[in-house]
C-alpha positions as CSV (number, residue, x, y, z in Angstrom):
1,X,-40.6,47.4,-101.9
2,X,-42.6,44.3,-102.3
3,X,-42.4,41.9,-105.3
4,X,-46.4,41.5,-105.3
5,X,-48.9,44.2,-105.9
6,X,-52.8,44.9,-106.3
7,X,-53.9,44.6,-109.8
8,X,-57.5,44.8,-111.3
9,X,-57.0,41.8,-114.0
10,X,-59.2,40.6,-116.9
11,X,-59.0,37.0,-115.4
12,X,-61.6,35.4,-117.2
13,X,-63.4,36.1,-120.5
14,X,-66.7,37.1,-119.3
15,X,-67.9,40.2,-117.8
16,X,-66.3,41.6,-115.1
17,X,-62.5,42.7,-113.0
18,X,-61.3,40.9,-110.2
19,X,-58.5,42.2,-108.1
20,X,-55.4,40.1,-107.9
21,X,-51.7,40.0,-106.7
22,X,-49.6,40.0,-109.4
23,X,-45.6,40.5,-109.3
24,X,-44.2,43.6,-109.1
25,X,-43.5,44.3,-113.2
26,X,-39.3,44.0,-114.0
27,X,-38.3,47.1,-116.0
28,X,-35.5,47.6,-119.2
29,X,-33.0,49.7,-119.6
30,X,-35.2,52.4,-121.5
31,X,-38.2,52.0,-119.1
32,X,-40.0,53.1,-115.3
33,X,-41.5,51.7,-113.1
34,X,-44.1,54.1,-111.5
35,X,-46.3,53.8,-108.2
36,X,-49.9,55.0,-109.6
37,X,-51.3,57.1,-107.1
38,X,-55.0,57.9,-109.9
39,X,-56.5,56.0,-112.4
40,X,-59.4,57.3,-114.2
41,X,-62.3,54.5,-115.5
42,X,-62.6,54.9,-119.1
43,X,-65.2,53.8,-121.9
44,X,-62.9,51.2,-123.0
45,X,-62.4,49.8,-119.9
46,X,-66.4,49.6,-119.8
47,X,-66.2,47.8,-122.9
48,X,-63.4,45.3,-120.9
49,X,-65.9,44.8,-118.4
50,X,-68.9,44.1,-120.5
51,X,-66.6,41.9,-122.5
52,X,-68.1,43.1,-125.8
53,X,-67.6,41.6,-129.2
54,X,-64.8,44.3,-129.6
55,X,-63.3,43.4,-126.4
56,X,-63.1,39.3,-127.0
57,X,-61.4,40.2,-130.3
58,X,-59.1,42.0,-129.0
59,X,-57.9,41.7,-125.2
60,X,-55.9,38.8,-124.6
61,X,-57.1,36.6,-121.1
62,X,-55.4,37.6,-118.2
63,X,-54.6,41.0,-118.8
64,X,-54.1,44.1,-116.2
65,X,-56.1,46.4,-117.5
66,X,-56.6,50.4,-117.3
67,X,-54.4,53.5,-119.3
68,X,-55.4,56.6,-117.5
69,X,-53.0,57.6,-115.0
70,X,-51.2,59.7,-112.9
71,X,-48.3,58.5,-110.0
72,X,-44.9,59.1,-109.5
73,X,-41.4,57.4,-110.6
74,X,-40.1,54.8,-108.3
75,X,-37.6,53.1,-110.3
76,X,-35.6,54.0,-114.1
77,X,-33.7,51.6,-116.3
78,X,-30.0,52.8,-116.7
79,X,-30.4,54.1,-120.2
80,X,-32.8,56.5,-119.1
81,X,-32.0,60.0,-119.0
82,X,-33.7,63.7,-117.8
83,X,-36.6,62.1,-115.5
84,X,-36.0,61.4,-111.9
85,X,-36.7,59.2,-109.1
86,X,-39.9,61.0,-107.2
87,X,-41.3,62.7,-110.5
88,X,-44.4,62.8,-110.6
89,X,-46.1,61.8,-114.4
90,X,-48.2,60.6,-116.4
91,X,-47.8,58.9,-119.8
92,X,-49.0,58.5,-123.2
93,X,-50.6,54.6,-123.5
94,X,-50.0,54.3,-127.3
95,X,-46.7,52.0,-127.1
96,X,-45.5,52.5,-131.0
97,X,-43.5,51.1,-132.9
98,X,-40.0,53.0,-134.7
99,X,-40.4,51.5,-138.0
100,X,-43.2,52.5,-139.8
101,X,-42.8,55.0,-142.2
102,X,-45.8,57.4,-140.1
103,X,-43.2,56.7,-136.7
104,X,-39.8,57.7,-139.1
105,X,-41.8,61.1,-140.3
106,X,-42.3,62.0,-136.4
107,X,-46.4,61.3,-137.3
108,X,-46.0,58.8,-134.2
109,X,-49.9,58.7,-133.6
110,X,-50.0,57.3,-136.3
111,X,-47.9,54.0,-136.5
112,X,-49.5,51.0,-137.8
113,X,-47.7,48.6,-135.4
114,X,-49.3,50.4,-132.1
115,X,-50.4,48.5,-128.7
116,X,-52.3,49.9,-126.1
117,X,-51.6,49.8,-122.2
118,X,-54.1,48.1,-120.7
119,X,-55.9,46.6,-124.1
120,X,-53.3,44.8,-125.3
121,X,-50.3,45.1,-122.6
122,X,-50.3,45.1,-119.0
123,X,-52.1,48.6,-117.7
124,X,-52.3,50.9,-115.2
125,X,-55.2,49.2,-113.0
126,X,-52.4,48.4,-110.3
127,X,-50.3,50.1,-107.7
128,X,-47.0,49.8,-110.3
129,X,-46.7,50.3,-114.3
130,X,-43.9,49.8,-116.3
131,X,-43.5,52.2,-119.3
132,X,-40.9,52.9,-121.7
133,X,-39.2,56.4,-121.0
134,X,-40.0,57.9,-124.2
135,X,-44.3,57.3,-123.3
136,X,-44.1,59.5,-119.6
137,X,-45.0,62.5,-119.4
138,X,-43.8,65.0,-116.5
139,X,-46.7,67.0,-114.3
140,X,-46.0,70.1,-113.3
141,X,-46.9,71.5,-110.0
142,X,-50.3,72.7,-111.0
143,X,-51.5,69.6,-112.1
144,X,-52.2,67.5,-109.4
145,X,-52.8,63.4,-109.5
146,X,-56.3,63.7,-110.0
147,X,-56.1,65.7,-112.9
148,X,-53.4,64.2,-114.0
149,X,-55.1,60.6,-114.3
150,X,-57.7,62.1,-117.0
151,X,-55.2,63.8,-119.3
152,X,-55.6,60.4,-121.5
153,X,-58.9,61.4,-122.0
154,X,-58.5,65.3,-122.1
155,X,-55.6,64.5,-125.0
156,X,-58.6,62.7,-127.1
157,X,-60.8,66.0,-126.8
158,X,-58.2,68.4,-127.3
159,X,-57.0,66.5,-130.1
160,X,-60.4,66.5,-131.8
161,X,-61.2,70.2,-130.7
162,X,-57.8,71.3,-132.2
163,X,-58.4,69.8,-135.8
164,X,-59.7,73.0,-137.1
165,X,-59.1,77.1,-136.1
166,X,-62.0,77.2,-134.0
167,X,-61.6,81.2,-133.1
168,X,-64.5,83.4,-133.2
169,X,-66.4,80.1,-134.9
170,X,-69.4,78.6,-133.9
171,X,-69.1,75.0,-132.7
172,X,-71.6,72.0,-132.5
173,X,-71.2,69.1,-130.0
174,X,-73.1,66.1,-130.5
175,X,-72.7,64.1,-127.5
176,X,-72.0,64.8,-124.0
177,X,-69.9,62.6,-122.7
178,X,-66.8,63.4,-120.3
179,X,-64.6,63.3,-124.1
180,X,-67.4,65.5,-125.3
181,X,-67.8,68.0,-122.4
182,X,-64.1,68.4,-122.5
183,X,-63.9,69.2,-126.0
184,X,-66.4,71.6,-125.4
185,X,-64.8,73.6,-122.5
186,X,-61.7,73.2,-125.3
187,X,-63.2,74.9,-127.7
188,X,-64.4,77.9,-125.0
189,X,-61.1,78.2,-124.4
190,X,-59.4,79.0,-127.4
191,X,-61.8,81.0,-128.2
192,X,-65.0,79.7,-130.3
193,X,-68.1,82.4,-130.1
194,X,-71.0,80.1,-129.7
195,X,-71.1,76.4,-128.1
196,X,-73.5,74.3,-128.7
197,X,-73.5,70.5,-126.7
198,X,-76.1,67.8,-128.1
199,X,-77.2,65.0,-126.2
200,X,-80.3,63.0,-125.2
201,X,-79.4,62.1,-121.4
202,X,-79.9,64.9,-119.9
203,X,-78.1,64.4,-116.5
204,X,-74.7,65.0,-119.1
205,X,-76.2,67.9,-120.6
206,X,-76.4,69.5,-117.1
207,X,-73.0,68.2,-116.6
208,X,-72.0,70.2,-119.5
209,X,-73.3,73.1,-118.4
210,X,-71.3,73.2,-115.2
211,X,-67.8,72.4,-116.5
212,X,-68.1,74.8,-119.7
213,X,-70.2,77.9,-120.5
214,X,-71.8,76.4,-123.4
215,X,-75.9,75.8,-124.8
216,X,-77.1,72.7,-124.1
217,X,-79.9,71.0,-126.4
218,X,-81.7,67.6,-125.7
219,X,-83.3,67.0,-129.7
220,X,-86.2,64.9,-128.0
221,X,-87.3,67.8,-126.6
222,X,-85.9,70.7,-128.3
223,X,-85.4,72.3,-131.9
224,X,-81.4,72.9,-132.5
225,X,-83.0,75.3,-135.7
226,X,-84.2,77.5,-132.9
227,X,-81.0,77.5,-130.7
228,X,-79.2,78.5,-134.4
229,X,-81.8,81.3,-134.5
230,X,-81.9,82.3,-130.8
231,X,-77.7,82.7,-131.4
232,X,-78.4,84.7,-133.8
233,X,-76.1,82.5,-136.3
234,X,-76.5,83.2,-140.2
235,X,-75.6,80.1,-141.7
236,X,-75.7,77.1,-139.4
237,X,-72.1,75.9,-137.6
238,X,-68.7,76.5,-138.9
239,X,-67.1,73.4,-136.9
240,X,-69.0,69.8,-135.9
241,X,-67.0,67.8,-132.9
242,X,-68.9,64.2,-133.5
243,X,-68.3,62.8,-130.5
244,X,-71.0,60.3,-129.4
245,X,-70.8,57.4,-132.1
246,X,-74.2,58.2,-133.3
247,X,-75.3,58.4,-136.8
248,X,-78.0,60.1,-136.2
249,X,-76.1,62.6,-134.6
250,X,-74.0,63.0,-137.0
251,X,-77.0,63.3,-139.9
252,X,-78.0,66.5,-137.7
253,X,-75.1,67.5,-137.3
254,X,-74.0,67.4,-141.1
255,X,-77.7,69.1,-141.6
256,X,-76.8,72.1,-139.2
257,X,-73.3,73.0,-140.8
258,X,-72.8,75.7,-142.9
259,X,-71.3,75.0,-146.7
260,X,-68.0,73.9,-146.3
261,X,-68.3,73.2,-142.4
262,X,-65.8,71.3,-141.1
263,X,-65.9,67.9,-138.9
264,X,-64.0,66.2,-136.2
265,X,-65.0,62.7,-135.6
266,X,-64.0,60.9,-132.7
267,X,-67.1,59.2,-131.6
268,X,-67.2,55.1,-133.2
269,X,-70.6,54.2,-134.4
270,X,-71.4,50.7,-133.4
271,X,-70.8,48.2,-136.7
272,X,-72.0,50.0,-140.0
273,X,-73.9,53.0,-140.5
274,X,-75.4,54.5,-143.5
275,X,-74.5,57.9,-145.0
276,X,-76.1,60.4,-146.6
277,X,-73.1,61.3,-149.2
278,X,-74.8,63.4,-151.1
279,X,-75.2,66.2,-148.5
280,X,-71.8,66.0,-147.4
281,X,-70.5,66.3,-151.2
282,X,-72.9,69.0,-152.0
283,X,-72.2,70.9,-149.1
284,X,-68.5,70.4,-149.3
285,X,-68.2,69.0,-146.0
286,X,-64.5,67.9,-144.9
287,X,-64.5,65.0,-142.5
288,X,-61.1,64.4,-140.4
289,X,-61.5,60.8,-138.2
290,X,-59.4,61.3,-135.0
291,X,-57.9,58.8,-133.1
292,X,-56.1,59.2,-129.8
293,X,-53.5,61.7,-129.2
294,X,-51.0,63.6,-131.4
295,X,-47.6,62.5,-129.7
296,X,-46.8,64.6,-128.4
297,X,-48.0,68.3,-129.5
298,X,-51.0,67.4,-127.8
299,X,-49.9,66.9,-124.7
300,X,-47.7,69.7,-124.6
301,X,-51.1,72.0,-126.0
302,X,-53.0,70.6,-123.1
303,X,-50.5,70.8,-120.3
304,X,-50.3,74.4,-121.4
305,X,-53.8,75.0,-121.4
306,X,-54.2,73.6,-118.3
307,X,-51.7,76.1,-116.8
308,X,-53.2,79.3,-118.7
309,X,-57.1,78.3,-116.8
310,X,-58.2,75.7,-118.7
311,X,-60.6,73.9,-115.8
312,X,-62.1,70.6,-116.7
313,X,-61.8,69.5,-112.8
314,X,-66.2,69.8,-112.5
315,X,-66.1,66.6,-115.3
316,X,-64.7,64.3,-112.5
317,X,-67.8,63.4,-110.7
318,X,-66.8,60.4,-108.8
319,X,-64.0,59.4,-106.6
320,X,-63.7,55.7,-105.1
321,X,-61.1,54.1,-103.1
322,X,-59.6,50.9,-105.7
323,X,-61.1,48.6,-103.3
324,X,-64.2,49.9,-103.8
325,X,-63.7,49.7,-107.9
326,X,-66.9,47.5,-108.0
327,X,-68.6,50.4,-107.1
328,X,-66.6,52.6,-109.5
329,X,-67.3,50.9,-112.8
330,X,-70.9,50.4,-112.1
331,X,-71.8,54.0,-111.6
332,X,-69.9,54.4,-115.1
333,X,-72.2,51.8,-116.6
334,X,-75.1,53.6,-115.6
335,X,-74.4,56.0,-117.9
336,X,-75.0,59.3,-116.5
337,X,-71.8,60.1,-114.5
338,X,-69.0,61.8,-115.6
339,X,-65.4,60.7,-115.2
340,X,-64.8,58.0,-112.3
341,X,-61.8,58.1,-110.9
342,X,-60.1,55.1,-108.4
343,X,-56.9,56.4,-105.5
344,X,-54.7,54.0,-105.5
345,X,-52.8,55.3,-102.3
């Protein structure tokens, strides 16, 4: 194997990737090395690009970048134990630490002292990544590379779907992104009677609509009261999945609940946003902010979905060679595709 390698680096701190050799990364004891076959583009790594405010706070300059990912062992530390040279994997990009009280309690998702693959350590936009054991997760047979690369993203919507018994309830979506769309073919799954995805683009509503049998509704041009009363739903929505960072999305949303409705928040609202608290007190609302994946219940939930028919395959809607990763991350900036995914092989 060569020491040097193809790496998409933040080299500079303006907008923009550049592809670079970089040395093959050395591994520990306790870690992988792993030939990455997939990556998946994700909003963060838009964000990287653009070299936002969030991004120039917090990515340090150079910096391989990218966390979704699927490829195959090539190399183990001699600690390491029950994985195998030739697995093939994917990984949880949460690095945590073991001190924090949240890590002691098992609550790993929830350690203070996190770093991200990627955002704030080297990432999988390269043909190796290192990674401690403990983060990589095995693929079954069923799950191919492809798949496998947007399970990162997949965790974030399962994990939000998830926060509340969603059987035989009645579910609003407020934004259709690929996280969104996901969460929403989730929430078919385990069983939810009525789905109902909000957006205003309306290429990712009909994106929506061919990953997951769900209703659609674009409020510039249509009435969600009247998709509650075409449904023939009493009350409003049982469950809320806020999922595009928009408060005024999440004002309807809070609006179309029932009393005592129940909310997953994922999507980020850009700086501030002003809130109503009076209707969420008065109609007993409970709020639960999600962030990234429970480690690791949620991966086992979604590999097992996965294997019992859950098909999220139709939210990939974009394949480019990495060479071609120019390419790649501007049809993502466009803002109407669904996930991008780069081949590494």
């Amino acid at each position: 194997m060569t020491n040097q390698m193809k790496a998409l680096v933040k080299a500079k701190p303006e907008p923009g990737l550049w592809m670079e050799h970089r040395p093959v990364p050395e591994i520990g004891p306790d870690d992988v090395l792993i030939r990455i076959n997939k990556t998946g583009i994700c909003g963060t790594d838009i964000h990287i690009w653009n070299w936002d405010d969030w991004a120039a706070k917090t990515v340090p300059v150079p910096l391989i970048t990218g966390h979704e990912f699927a490829g195959e062992i090539v190399d183990m530390g001699r600690d390491v134990e029950d994985l195998i040279v030739g697995q093939r994997v994917s990984g949880e990009g949460h690095l945590i630490g073991k001190t924090s009280r949240q890590s002691r309690a098992g609550k790993f998702h929830l350690d203070p002292a996190t770093r991200g693959i990627g955002v704030n350590e080297p990432g999988a936009f390269a043909e190796y990544l290192r990674l401690p054991a403990f983060n990589v997760v095995p693929l079954p047979d069923v799950i191919d590379d492809e798949i496998g690369a947007i399970l990162d993203p997949l965790g974030n919507a399962v994990h939000t779907a998830l926060s509340f018994d969603l059987v035989g309830e009645d579910v609003l979506v407020t934004g259709a992104g690929p996280i969104g769309i996901m969460a929403a073919a989730v929430a078919r799954h385990v069983g939810a009677r009525h789905v109902v995805v909000t957006d205003l683009n309306d290429d990712r509503l009909a994106l929506a609509a061919r990953v997951a049998d769900v209703v659609t509704v674009n409020p510039k041009h249509q009435d969600l009261a009247g998709i509650v009363s075409d449904l023939k739903m009493k009350e409003g929505f049982d469950v809320g999945l806020e999922m595009s960072g928009s408060q005024a999305a999440l004002d309807q949303m809070v609006e179309a609940l029932v009393m005592g409705g129940r909310i997953a928040l994922l999507g980020i609202p850009p700086g501030k946003s002003p809130v109503d608290w009076s209707r969420i007190v008065f109609k007993a609302i409970t709020i639960k902010g999600v962030y990234g994946r429970e480690i690791f219940e949620t991966w086992y939930k979604m590999i097992a979905m996965l294997e019992n028919g859950l098909d999220v395959r139709n939210v990939i809607t974009h394949r480019f060679k990495v060479d071609d990763f120019r390419e790649g991350f501007e049809v993502m900036r466009g803002g109407s595709s669904g996930k991008v995914v780069l081949d590494w092989t």
